[in-house]
LUMKE-745775 format. One record per residue: residue number from 0; residue in three letters; x, y, z of N, C-alpha, C in turn. Coordinates in nm, 4 decimals, padded with zeros to 6 digits. Example, Ala and Ser with C-alpha at 12.3 -4.5 7.8 and 13.67 -1.06 7.14 Angstrom:
BEGIN
n = 0, res = ALA, n.east = 01.3190, n.north = -00.5690, n.up = 00.7800, ca.east = 01.2300, ca.north = -00.4500, ca.up = 00.7800, c.east = 01.3200, c.north = -00.3300, c.up = 00.7800
n = 1, res = SER, n.east = 01.2850, n.north = -00.2250, n.up = 00.7080, ca.east = 01.3670, ca.north = -00.1060, ca.up = 00.7140, c.east = 01.2900, c.north = 00.0030, c.up = 00.7870
// end
This chain:
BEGIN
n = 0, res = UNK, n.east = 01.5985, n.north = -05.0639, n.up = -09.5012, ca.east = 01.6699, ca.north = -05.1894, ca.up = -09.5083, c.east = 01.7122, c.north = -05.2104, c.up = -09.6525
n = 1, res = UNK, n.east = 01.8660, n.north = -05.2101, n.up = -09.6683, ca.east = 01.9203, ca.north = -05.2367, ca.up = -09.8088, c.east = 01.9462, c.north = -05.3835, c.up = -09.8175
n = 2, res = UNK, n.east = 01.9738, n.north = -05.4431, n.up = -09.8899, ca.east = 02.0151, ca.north = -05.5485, ca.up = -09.9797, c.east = 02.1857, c.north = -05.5341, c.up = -10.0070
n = 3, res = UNK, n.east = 02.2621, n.north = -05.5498, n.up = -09.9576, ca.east = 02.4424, ca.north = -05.5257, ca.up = -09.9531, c.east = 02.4116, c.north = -05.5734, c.up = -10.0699
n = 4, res = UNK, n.east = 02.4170, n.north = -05.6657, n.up = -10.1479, ca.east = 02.4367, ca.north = -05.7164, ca.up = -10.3329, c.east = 02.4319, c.north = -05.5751, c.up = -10.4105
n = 5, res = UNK, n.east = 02.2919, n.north = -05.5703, n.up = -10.3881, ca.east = 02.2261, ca.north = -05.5502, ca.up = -10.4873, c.east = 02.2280, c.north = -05.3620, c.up = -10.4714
n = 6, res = UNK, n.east = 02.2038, n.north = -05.3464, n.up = -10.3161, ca.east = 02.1803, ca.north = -05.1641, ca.up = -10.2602, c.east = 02.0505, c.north = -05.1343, c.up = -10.3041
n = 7, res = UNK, n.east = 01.9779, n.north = -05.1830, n.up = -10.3093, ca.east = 01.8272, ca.north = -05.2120, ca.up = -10.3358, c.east = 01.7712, c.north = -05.2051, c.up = -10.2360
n = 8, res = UNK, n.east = 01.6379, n.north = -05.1689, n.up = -10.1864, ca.east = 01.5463, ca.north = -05.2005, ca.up = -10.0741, c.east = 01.4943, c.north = -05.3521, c.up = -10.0557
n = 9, res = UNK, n.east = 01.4885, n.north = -05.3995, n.up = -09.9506, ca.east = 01.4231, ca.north = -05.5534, ca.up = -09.9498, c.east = 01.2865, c.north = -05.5966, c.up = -10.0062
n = 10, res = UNK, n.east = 01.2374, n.north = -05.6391, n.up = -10.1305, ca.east = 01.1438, ca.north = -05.7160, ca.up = -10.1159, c.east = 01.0921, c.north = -05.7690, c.up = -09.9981
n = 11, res = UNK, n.east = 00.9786, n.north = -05.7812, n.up = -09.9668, ca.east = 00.9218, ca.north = -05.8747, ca.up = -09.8302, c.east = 00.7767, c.north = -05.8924, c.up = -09.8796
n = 12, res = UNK, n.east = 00.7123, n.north = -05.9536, n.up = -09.7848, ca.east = 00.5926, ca.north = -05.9778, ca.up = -09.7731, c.east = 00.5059, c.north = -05.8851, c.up = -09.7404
n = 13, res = UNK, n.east = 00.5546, n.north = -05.8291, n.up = -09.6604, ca.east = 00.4906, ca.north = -05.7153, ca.up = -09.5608, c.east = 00.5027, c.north = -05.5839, c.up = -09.6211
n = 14, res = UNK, n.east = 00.5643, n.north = -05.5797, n.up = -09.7252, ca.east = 00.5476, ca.north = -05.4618, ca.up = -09.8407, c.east = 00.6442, c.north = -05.3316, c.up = -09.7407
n = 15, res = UNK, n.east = 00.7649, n.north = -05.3867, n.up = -09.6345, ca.east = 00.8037, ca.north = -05.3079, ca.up = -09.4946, c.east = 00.9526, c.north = -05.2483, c.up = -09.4985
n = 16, res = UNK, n.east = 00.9343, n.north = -05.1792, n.up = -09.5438, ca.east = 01.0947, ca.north = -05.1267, ca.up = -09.5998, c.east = 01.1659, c.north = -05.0479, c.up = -09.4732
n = 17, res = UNK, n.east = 01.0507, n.north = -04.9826, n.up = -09.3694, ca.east = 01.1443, ca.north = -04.8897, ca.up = -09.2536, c.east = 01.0657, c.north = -04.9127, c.up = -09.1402
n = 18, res = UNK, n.east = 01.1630, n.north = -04.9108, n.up = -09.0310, ca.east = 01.0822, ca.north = -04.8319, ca.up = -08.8924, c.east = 01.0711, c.north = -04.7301, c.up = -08.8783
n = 19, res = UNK, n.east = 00.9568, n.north = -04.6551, n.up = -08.8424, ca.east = 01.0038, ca.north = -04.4842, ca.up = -08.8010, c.east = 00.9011, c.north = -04.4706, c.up = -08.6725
n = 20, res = UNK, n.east = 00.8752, n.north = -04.3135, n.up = -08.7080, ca.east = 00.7962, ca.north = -04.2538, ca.up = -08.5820, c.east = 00.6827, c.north = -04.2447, c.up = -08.6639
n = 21, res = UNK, n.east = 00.6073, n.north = -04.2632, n.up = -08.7781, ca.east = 00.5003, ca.north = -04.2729, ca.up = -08.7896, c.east = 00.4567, c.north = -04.3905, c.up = -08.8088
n = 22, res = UNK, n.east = 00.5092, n.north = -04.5221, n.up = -08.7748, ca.east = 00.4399, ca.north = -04.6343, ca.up = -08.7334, c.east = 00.4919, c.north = -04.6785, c.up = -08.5880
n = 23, res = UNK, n.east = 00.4583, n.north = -04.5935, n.up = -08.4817, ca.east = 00.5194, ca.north = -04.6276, ca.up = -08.3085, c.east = 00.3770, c.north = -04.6503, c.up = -08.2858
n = 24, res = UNK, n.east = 00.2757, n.north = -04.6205, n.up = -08.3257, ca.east = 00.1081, ca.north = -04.6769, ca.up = -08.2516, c.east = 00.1370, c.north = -04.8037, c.up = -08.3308
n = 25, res = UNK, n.east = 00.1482, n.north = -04.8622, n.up = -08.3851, ca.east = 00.1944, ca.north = -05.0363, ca.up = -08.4508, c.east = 00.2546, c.north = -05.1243, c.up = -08.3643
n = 26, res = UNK, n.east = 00.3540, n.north = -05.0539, n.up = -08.3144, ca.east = 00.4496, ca.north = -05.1523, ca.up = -08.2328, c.east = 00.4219, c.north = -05.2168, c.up = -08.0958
n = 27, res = UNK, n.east = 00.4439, n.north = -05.3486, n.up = -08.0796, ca.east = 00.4303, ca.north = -05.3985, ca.up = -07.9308, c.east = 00.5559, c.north = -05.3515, c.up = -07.8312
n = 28, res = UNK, n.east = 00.5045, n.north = -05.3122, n.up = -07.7456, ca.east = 00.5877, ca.north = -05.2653, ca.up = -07.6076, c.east = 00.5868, c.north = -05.3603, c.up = -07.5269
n = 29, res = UNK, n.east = 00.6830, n.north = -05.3612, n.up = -07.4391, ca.east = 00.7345, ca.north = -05.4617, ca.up = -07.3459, c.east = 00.6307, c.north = -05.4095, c.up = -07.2180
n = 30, res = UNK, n.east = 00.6249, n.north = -05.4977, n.up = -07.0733, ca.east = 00.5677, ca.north = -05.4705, ca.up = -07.0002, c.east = 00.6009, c.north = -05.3680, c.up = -06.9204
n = 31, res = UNK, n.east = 00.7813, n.north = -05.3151, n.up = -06.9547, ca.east = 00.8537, ca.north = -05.1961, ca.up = -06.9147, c.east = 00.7987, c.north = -05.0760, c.up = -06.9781
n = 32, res = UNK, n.east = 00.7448, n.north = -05.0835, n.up = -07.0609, ca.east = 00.7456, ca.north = -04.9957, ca.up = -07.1947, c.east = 00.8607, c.north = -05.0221, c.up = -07.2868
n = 33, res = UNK, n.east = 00.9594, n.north = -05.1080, n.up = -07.2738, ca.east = 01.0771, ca.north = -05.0909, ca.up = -07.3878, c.east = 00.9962, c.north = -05.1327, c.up = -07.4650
n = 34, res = UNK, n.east = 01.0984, n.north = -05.1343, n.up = -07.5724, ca.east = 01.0690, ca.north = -05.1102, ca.up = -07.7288, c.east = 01.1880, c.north = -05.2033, c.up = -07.8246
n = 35, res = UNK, n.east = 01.1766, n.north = -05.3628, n.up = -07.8932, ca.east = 01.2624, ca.north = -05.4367, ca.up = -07.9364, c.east = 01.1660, c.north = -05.4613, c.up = -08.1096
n = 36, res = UNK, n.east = 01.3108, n.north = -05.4369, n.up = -08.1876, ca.east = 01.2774, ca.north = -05.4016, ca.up = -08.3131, c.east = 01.3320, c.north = -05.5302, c.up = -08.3302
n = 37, res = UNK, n.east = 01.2787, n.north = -05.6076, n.up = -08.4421, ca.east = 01.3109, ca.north = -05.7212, ca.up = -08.4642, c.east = 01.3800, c.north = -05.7308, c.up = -08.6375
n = 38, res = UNK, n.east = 01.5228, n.north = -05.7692, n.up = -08.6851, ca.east = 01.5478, ca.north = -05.7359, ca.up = -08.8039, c.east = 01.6070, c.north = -05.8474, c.up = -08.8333
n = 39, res = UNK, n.east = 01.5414, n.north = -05.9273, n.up = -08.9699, ca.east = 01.5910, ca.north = -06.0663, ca.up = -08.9575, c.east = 01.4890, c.north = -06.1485, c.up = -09.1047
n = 40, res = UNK, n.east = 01.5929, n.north = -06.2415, n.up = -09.1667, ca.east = 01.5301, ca.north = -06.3314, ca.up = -09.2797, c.east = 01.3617, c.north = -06.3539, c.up = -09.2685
n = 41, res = UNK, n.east = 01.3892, n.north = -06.3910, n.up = -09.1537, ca.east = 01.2363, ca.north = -06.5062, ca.up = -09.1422, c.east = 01.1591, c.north = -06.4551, c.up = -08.9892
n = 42, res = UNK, n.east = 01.0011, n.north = -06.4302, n.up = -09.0080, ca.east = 00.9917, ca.north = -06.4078, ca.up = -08.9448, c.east = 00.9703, c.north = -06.4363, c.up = -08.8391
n = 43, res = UNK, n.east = 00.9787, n.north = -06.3420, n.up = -08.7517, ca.east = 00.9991, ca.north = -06.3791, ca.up = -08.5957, c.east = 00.8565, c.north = -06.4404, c.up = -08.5333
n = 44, res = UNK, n.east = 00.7232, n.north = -06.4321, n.up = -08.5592, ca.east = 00.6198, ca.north = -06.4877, ca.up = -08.5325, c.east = 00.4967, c.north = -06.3673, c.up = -08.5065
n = 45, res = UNK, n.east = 00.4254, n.north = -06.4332, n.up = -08.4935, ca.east = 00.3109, ca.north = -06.3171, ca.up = -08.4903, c.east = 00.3098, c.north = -06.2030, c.up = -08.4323
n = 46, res = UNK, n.east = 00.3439, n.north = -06.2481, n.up = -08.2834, ca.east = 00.3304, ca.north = -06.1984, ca.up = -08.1388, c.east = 00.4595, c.north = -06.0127, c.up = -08.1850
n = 47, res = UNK, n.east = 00.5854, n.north = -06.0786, n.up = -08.2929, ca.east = 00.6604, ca.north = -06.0117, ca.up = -08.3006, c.east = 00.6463, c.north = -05.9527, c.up = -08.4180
n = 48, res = UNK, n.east = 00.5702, n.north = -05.9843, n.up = -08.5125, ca.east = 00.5629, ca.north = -05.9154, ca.up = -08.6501, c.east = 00.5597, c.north = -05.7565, c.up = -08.6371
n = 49, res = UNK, n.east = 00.4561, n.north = -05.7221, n.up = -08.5680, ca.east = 00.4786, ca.north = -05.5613, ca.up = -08.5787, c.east = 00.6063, c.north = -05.4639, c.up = -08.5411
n = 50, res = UNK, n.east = 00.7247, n.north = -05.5200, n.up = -08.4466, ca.east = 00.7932, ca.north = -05.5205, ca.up = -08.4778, c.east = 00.9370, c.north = -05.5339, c.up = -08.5422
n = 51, res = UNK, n.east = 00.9029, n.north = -05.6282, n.up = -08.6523, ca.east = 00.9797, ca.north = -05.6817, ca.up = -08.7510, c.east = 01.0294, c.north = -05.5720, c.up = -08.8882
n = 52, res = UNK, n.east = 01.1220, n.north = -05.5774, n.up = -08.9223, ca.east = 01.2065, ca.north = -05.5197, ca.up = -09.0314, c.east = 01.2289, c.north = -05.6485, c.up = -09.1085
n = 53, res = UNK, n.east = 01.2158, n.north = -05.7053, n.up = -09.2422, ca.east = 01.2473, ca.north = -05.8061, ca.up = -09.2611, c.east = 01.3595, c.north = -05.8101, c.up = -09.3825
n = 54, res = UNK, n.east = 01.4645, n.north = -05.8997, n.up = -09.3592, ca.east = 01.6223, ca.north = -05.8521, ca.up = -09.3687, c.east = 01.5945, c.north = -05.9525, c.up = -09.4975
n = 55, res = UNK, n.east = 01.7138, n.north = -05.9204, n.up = -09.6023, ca.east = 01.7849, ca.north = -06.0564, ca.up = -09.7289, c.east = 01.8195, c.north = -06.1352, c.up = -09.6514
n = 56, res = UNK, n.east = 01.8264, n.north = -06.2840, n.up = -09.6985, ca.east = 01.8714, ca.north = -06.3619, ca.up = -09.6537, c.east = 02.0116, c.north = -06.3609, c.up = -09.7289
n = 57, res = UNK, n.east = 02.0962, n.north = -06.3147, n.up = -09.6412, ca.east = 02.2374, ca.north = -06.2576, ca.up = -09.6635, c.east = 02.2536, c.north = -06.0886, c.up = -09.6141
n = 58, res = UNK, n.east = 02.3889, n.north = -06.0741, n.up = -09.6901, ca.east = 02.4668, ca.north = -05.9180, ca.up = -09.5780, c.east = 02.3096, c.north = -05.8148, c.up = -09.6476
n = 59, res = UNK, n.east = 02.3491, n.north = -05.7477, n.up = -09.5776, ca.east = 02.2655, ca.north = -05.6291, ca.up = -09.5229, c.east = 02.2941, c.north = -05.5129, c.up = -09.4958
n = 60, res = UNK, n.east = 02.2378, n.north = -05.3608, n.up = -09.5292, ca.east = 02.3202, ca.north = -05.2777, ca.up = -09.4446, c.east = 02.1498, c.north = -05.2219, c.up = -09.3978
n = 61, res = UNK, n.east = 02.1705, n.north = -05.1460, n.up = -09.2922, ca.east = 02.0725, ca.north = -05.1112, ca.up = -09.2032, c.east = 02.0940, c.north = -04.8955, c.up = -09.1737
n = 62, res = UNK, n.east = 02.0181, n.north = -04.8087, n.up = -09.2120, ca.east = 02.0537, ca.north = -04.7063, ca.up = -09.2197, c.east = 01.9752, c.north = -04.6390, c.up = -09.1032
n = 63, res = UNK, n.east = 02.0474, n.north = -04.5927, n.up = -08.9667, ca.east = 01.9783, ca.north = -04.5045, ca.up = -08.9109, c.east = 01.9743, c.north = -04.3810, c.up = -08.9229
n = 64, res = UNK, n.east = 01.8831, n.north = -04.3063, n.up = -08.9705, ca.east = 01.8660, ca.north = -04.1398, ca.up = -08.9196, c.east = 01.7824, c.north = -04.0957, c.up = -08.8158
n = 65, res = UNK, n.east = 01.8477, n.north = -03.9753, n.up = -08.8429, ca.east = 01.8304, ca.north = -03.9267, ca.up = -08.6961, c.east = 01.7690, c.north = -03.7675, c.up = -08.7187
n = 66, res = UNK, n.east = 01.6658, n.north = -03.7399, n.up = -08.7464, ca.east = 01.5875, ca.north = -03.5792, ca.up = -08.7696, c.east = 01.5983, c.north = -03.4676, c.up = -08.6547
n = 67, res = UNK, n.east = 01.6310, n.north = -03.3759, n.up = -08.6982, ca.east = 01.5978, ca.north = -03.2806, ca.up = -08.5467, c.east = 01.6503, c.north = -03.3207, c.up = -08.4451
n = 68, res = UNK, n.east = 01.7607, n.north = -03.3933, n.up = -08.4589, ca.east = 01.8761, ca.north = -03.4102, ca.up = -08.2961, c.east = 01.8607, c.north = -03.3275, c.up = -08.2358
n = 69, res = UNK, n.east = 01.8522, n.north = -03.3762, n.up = -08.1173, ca.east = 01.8982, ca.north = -03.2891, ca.up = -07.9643, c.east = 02.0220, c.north = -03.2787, c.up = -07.9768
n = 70, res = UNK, n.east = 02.0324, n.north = -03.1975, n.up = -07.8258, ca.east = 02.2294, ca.north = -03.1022, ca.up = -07.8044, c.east = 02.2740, c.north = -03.2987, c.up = -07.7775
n = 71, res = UNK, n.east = 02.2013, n.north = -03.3856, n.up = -07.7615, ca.east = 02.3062, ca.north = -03.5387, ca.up = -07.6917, c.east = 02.3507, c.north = -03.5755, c.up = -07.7861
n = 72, res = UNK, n.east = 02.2488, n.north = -03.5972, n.up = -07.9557, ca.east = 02.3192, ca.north = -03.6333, ca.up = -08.0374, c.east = 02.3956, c.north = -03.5733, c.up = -08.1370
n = 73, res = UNK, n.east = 02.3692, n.north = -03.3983, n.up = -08.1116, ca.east = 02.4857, ca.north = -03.3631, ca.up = -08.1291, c.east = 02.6077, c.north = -03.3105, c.up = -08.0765
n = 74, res = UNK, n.east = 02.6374, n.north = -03.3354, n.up = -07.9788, ca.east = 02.7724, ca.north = -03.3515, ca.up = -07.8579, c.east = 02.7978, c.north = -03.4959, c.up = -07.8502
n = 75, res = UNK, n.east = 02.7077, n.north = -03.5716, n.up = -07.9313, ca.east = 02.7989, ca.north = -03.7248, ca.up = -07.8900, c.east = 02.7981, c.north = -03.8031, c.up = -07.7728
n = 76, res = UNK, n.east = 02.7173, n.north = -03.7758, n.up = -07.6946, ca.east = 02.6409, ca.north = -03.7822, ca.up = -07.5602, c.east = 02.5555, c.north = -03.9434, c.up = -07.5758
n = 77, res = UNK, n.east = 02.4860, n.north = -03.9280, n.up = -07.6745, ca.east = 02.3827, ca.north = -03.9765, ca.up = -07.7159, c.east = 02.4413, c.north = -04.1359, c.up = -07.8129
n = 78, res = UNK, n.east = 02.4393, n.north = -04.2243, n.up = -07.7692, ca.east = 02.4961, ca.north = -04.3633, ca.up = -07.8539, c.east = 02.3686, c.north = -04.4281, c.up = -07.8952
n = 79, res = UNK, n.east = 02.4081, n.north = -04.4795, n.up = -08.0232, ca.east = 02.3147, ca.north = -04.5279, ca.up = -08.0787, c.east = 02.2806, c.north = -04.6657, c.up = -08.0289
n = 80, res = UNK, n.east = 02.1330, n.north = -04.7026, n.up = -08.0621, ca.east = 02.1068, ca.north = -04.8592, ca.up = -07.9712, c.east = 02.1841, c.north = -04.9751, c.up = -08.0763
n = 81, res = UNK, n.east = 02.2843, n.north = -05.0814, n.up = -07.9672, ca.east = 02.3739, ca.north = -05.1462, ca.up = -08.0872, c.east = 02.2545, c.north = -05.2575, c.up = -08.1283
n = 82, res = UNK, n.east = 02.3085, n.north = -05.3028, n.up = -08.2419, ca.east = 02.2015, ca.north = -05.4291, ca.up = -08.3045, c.east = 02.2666, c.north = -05.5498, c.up = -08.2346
n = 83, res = UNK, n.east = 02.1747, n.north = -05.6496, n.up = -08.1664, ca.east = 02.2238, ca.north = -05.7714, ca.up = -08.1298, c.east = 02.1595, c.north = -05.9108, c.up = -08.2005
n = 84, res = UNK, n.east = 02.2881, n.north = -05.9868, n.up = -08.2478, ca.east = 02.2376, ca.north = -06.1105, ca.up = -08.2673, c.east = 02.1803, c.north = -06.1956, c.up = -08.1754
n = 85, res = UNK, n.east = 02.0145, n.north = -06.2252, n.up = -08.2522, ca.east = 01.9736, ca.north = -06.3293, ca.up = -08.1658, c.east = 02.0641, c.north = -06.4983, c.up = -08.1164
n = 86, res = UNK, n.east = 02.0974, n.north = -06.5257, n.up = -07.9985, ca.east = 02.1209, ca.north = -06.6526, ca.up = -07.9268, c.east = 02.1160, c.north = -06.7394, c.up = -08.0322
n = 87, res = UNK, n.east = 02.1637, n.north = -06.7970, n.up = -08.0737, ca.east = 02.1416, ca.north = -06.9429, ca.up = -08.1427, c.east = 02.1340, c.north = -07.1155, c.up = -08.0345
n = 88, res = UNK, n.east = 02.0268, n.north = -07.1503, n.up = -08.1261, ca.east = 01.9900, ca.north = -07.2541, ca.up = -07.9847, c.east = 02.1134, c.north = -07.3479, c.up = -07.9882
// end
């Protein structure tokens, strides 16, 4: 998680600069098994902290990689999960 200003990594609380695959035993799973990453100023609450990314308050850029692709993501098969803004009440 960058900082658009600055291109800096985010300061936070949580000392939490990435998601990856060596923190997936961390994360809460849905009762499906999905999997919702939470990326955002303030945090989302307890229940959701583990999976929280915690964003500038302001623009942002967000970097996915991708290690050791399969033939999907490399044939293009394979779309990346889009980011959605949370609902505003």
């Amino acid at each position: 998680m960058y900082d658009a200003k600055t291109q800096h990594l985010v300061a936070n609380p949580l000392q939490r600069y990435l998601l990856n695959s060596t923190t997936l035993k961390s994360y809460v799973y849905g009762p499906d098994g999905s999997l919702s990453l939470y990326v955002s100023h303030h945090n989302p609450g307890a229940a959701k902290q583990p999976n929280w990314l915690p964003a500038p308050d302001g623009p942002f850029y967000a970097v996915l990689r991708v290690y050791l692709p399969g033939d999907a993501v490399i044939n293009g098969s394979w779309k990346r999960p889009q980011m959605q803004p949370k609902p505003r009440n």
